[in-house]
C-alpha positions as CSV (number, residue, x, y, z in Angstrom):
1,X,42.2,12.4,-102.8
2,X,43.6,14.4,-99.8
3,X,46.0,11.7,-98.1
4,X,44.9,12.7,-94.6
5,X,41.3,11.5,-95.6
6,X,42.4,8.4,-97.7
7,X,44.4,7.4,-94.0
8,X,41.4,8.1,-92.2
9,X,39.2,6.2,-94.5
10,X,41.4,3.0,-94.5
11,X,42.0,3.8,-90.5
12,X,38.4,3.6,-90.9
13,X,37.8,0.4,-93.0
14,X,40.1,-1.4,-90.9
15,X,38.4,-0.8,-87.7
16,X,35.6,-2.0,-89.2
17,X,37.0,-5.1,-90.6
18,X,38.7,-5.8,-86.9
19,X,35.1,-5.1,-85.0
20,X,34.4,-8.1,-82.7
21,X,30.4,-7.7,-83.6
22,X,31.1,-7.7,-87.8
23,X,33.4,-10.6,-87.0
24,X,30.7,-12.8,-85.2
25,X,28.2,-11.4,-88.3
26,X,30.7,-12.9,-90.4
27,X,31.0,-16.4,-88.9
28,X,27.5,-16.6,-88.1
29,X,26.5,-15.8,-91.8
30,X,29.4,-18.6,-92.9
31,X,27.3,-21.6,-90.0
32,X,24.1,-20.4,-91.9
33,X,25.3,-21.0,-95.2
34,X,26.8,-24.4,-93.7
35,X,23.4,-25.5,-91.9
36,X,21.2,-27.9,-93.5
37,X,18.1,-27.1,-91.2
38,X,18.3,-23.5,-92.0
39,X,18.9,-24.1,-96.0
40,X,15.8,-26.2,-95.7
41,X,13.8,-23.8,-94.0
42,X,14.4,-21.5,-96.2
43,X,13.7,-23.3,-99.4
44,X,10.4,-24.2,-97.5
45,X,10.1,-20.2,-97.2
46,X,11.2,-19.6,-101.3
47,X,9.0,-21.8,-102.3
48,X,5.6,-20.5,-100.3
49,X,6.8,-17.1,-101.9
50,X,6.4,-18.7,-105.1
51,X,3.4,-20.2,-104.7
52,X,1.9,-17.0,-103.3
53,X,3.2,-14.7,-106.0
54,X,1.8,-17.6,-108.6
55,X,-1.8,-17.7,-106.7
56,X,-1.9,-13.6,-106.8
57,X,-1.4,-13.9,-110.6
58,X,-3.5,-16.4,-111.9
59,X,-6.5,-15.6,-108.8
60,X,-6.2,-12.1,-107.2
61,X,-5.0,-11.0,-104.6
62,X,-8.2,-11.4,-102.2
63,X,-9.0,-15.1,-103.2
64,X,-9.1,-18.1,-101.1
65,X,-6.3,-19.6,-102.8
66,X,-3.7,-16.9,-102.8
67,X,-5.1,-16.2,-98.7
68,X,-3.7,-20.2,-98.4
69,X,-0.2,-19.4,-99.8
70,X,0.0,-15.8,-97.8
71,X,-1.0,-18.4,-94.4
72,X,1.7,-21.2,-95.7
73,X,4.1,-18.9,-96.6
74,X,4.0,-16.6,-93.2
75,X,3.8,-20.1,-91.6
76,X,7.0,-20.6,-93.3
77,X,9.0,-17.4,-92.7
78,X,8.1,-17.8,-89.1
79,X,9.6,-21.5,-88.7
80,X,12.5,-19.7,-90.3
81,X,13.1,-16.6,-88.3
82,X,12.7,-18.5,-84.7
83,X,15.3,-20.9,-85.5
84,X,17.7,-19.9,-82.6
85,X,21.2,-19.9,-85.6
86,X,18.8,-17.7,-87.8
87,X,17.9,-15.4,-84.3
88,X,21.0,-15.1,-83.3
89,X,22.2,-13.7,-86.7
90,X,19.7,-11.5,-86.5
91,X,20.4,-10.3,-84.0
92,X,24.3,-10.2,-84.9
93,X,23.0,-8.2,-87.8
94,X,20.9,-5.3,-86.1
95,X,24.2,-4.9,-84.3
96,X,26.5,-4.3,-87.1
97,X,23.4,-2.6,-89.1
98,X,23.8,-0.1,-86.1
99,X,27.3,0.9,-86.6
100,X,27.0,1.3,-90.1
101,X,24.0,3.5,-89.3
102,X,26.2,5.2,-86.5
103,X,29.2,6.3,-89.4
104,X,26.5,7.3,-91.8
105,X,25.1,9.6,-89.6
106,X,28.6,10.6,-88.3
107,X,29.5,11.4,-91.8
108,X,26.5,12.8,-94.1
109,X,24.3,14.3,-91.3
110,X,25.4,17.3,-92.3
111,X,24.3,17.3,-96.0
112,X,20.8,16.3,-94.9
């Protein structure tokens, strides 16, 4: 590899690594892993998926019993997604998601 790129690329890498938004991505994902209301919430959340995906199988898609587990588990996913620790990593997330987006585009826009 041309040296000039591989000190660009690790120029690169470590700007990354250093950026203040991938930082807070980083400790947030570390107090979600941590937190038991959010590891409960989303257990909650696997577990209506389950149920759901078991109802489609053994009743169809359009029954009453698999439209129960599609209301629980959306029910679920939303107690999830509004707790303020999982909102705030989302949002911590589009953020970062944005940079990488940035690069990419920076970088293999031209082979589109």
């Amino acid at each position: 590899m041309d040296e000039t790129l591989a000190s660009s690329l690790s120029n690169l890498k470590e700007a990354i690594e250093k950026d203040p938004r991938l930082l807070r991505l980083n400790e947030l994902d570390k107090k979600l892993n941590e937190n038991e209301e959010v590891m409960k919430l989303a257990y909650k959340k696997d577990m209506a998926l389950l149920r759901y995906e078991d109802m489609v199988k053994n009743f169809g898609e359009n029954s009453k019993e698999a439209n129960e587990a599609q209301k629980a588990l959306h029910e679920a996913k939303y107690n999830l997604d509004i707790h303020p620790l999982v909102k705030e990593y989302n949002q911590a997330y589009k953020e970062v998601r944005h940079i990488y987006d940035m690069i990419n585009e920076e970088l293999f826009n031209k082979f589109k």
